[in-house]
Kinemage of the C-alpha trace (Angstrom):
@kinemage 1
@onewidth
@group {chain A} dominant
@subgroup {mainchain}
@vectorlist {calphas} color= white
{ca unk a 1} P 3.184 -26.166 -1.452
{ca unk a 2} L 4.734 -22.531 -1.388
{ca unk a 3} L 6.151 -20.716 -4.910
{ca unk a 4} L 7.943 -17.583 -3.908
{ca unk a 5} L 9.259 -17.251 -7.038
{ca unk a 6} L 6.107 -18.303 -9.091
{ca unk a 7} L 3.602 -15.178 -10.575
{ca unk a 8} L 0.199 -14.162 -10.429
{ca unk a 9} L -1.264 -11.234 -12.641
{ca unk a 10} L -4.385 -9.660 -12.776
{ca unk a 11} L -3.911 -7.795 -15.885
{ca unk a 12} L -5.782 -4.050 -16.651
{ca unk a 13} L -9.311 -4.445 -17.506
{ca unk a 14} L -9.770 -7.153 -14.981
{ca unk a 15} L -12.011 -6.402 -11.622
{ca unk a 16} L -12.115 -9.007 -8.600
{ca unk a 17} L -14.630 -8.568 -5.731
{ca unk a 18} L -13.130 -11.176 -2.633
{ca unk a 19} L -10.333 -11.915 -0.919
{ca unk a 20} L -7.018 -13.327 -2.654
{ca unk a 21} L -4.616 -15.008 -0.760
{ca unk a 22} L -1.881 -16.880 -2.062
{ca unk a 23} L 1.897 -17.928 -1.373
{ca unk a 24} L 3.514 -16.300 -4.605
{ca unk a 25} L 4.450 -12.828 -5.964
{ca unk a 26} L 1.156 -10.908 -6.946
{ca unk a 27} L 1.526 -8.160 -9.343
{ca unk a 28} L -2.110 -6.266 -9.578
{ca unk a 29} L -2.972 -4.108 -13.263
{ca unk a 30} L -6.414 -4.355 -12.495
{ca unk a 31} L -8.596 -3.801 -9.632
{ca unk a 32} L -9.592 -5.791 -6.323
{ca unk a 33} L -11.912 -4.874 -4.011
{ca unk a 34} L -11.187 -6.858 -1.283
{ca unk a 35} L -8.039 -8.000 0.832
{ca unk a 36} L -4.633 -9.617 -0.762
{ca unk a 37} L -2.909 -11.588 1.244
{ca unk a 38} L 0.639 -13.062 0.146
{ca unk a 39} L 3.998 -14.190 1.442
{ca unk a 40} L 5.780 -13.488 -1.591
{ca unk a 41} L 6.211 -9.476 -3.126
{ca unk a 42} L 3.010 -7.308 -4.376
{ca unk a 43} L 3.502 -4.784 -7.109
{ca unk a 44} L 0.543 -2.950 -7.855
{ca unk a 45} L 1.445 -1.362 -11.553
{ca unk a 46} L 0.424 2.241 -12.619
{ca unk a 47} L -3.052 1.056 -13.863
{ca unk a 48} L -3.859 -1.207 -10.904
{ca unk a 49} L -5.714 0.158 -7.821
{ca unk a 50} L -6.785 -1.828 -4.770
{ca unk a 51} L -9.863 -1.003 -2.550
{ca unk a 52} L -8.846 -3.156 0.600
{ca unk a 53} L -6.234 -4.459 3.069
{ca unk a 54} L -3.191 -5.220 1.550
{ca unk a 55} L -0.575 -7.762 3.851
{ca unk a 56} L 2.522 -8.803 2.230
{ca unk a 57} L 6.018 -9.660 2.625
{ca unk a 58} L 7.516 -6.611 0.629
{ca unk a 59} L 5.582 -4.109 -1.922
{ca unk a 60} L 6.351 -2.002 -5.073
{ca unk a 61} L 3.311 0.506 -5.323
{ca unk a 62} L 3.047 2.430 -8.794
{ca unk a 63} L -1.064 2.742 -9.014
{ca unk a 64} L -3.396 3.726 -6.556
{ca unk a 65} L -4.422 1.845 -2.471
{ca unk a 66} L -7.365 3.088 -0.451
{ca unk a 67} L -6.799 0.806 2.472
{ca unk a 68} L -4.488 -0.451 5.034
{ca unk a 69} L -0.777 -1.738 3.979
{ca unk a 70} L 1.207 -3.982 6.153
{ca unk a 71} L 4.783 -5.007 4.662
{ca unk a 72} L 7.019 -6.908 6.710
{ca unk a 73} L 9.974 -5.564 4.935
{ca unk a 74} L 10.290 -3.397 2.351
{ca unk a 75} L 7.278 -1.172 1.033
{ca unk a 76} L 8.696 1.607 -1.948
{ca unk a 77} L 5.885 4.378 -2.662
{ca unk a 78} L 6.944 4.929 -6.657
{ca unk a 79} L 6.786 8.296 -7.479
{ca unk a 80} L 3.245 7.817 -9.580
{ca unk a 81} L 1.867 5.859 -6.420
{ca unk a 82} L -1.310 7.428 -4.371
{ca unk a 83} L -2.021 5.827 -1.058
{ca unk a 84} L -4.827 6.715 1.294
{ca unk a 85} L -4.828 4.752 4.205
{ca unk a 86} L -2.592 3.531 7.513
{ca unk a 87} L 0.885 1.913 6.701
{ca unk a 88} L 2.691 -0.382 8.877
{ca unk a 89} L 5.927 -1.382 7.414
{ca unk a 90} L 9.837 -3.092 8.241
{ca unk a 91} L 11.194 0.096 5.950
{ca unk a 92} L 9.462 2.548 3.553
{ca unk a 93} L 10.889 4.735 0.374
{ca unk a 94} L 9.045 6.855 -0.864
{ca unk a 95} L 9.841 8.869 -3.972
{ca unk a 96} L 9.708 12.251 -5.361
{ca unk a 97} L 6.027 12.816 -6.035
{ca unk a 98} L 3.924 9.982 -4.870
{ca unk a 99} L 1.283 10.826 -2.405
{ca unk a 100} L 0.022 9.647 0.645
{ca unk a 101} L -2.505 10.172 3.518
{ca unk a 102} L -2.645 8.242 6.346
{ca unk a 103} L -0.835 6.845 9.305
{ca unk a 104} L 2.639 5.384 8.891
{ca unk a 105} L 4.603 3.194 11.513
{ca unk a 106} L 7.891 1.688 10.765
{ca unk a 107} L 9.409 -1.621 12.530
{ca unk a 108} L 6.149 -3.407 12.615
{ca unk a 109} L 4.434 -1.228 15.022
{ca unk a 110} L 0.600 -0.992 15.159
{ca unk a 111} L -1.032 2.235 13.823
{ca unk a 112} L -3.911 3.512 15.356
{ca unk a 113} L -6.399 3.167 13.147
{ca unk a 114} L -9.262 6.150 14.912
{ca unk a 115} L -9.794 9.193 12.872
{ca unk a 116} L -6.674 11.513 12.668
{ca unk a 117} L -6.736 14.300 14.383
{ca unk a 118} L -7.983 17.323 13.519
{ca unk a 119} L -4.581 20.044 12.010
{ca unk a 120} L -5.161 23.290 12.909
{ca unk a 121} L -4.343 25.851 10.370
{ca unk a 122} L -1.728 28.181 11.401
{ca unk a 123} L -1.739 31.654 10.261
{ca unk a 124} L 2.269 32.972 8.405
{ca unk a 125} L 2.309 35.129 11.194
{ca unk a 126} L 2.562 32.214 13.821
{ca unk a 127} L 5.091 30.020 11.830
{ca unk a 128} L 8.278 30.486 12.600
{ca unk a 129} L 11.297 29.623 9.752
C-alpha cells in the first residue's frame, strides 16, 4: 500500500548501515550508510549526512551527501548543503553558499560516472575578462 503523505525520520544520533526503501516522505537527521530509495520527498536536515545512493522523487538537502543523487523532479541544494558526488535531476536550485562537487545533468540524463577530468590551472595572464 503506498503513503505519500505518511513520514519516516531517522532522528540525529541515529546511524543505519543497509539499504532503506520505502513509499513515503523520508526526512534523514542522522546518518545512513547505504542507499535510500523512495517515491515520496527526501529531506536530509542540517545534522543528517548520507554515505550512499540517494533515488527519490524530489529532495530538500540541508546536511551533507557523498554519493550519487537522482531526483525525478525537483532537487534544492539549501544554502548549508555539501554534496560530493554525480547529480541527475528533473530541475535543481541551488542556493547562495551550498557546495558541490561532482557531475550534474538536468532532464533525467545519465551522468558519466568515470573520474572527472583533470582542470588545468590557468595562469592570470591567460584568462581573459
Amino acid at each position: 500500500m503506498s503513503s505519500p503523505d505518511q513520514l519516516n525520520r531517522i532522528v540525529e544520533g541515529t546511524s543505519i548501515k543497509g539499504d532503506v526503501i520505502t513509499d513515503s516522505n523520508f526526512r534523514m537527521d542522522g546518518f545512513l550508510e547505504g542507499t535510500l530509495r523512495t517515491t515520496g520527498k527526501l529531506v536530509v536536515g542540517t545534522t543528517g549526512r548520507i554515505e550512499g545512493e540517494i533515488l527519490c522523487a524530489n529532495a530538500d538537502i540541508e546536511g551533507e551527501v557523498v554519493g550519487n543523487i537522482t531526483v525525478d523532479g525537483l532537487l534544492i541544494l539549501k544554502a548549508t548543503a555539501k554534496v560530493k558526488g554525480n547529480i541527475v535531476a528533473g530541475k535543481i536550485g541551488v542556493e547562495n553558499g551550498a557546495a558541490f562537487n561532482g557531475n550534474c545533468a538536468m532532464g533525467g540524463t545519465p551522468v558519466e560516472t568515470t573520474a572527472l577530468p583533470k582542470v588545468e590551472e590557468e595562469s592570470e595572464s591567460e584568462l581573459v575578462y
